[in-house]
N, C-alpha and C positions, 0 to 999 in steps of 0.2 A: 339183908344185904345181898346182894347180887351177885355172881361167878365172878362179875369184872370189877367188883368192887373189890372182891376177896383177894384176886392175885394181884391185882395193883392198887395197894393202901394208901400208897402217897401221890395217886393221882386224882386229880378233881378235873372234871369236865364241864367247860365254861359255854353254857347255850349262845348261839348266837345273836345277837340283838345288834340294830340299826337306829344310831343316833342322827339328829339332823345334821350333827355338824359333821359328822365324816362323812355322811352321803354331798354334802360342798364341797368339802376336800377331795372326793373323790376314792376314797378309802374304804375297805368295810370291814369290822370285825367278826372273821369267821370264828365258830366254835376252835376252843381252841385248849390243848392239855399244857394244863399247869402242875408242874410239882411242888407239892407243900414244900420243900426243902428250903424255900428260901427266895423262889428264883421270882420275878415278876410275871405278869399274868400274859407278855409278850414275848417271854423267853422261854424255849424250852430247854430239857435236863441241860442241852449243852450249853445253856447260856447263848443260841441265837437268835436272832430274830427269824420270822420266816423267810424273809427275803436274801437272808444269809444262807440260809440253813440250804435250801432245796430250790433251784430252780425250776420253773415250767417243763413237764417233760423229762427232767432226770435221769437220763437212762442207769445211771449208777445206783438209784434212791429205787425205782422201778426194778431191774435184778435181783435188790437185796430184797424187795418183796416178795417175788417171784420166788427164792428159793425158800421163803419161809413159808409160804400158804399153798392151799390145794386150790383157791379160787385163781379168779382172773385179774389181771393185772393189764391195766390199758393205761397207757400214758402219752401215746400218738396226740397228734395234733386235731385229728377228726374228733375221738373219744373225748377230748376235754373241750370243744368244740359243742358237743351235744352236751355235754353236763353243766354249761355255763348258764346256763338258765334253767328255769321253773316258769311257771305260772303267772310270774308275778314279771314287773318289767325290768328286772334288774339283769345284769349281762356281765359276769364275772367268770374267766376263766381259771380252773381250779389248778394245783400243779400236777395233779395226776388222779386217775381213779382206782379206787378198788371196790372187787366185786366178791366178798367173802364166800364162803362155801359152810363155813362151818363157825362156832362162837372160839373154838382153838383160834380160828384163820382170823376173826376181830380183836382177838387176845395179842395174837404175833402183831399186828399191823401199829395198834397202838404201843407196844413197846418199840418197834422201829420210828415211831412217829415220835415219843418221847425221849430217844437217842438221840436223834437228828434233829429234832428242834424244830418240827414239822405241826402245824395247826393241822387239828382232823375235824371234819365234817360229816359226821353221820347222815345220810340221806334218806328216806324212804322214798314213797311215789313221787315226791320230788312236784307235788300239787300244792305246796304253797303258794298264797298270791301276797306277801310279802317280801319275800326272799332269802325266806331261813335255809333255802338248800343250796344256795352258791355262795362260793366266796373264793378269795384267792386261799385255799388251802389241799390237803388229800381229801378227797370224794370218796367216802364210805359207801356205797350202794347196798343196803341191805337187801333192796327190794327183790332180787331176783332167787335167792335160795332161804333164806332168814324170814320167811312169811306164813309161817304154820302156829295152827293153834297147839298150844303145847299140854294144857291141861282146860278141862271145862267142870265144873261143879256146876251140877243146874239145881240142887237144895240152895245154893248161897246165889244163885243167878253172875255166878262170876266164870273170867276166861282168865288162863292165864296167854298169852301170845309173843310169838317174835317179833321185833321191830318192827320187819319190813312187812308186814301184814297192813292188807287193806280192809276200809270196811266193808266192800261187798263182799269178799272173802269170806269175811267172819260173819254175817248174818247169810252166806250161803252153808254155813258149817252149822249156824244154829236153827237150822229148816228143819 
């Protein structure tokens, strides 16, 4: 079990997936945190929808992250702007980004995400050609501090790594 599974037991984090019929409707289901307590897998702890919960941009949702994390906190209209895509040709703008600093600073964001009833998306390089890293929800950025190899064992030919780790990274660490 994991640091984030440890301090939040009654959370479960739901991967993104894209059915045919919402991409007709128009709609996407981003990752999104559910509490076992009870609630449906569209509600978060407070019982909203996203669309309730946190508007595009927030500046209210966006200060209460700012005073919780050491990372950065972009919720500007450019910043979501650039995050609405990937690779892939989907075009969804998210309602804010963050850029953690530390696994405290991913600890704090998901418990602000699971108060407010905010879907979260964990991003890394954001090279999906799907569109698993956009959605209408908060934009996790791991990629910029969260990208170090953390442990290597070369008897058992295993890594352990951060999220936001890419693979040239890591086969420039195992040279």
């Amino acid at each position: 079990m994991d640091a984030l599974s440890m301090a939040f037991p009654g959370i479960v984090i739901l991967h993104t997936k894209w059915y045919q019929r919402d991409l007709i409707n128009g709609s996407s289901l981003p990752m999104t945190i559910r509490s076992t307590a009870g609630k449906s897998e569209t509600e978060g702890a407070a019982g909203k929808s996203a669309r309730q919960a946190g508007a595009k941009g927030d500046p209210r949702i966006a200060a209460r992250i700012g005073r919780a994390i050491e990372g950065e906190v972009h919720f500007d209209a450019f910043s979501r702007g650039r995050y609405s895509t990937d690779a892939s040709i989907y075009q969804i703008e998210p309602l804010g980004v963050v850029v953690p600093k530390t696994i405290a600073d991913v600890a704090a964001v998901i418990e602000i995400a699971r108060e407010e009833g905010l879907p979260l998306l964990p991003r890394g390089g954001g090279s999906s050609q799907c569109g698993q890293t956009v959605g209408e929800a908060l934009v996790l950025d791991v990629s910029k501090h969260l990208n170090n190899v953390i442990d290597f064992d070369p008897g058992s030919a295993t890594a352990r790594v951060q999220p936001g780790i890419v693979l040239d990274s890591l086969n420039a660490f195992l040279k």
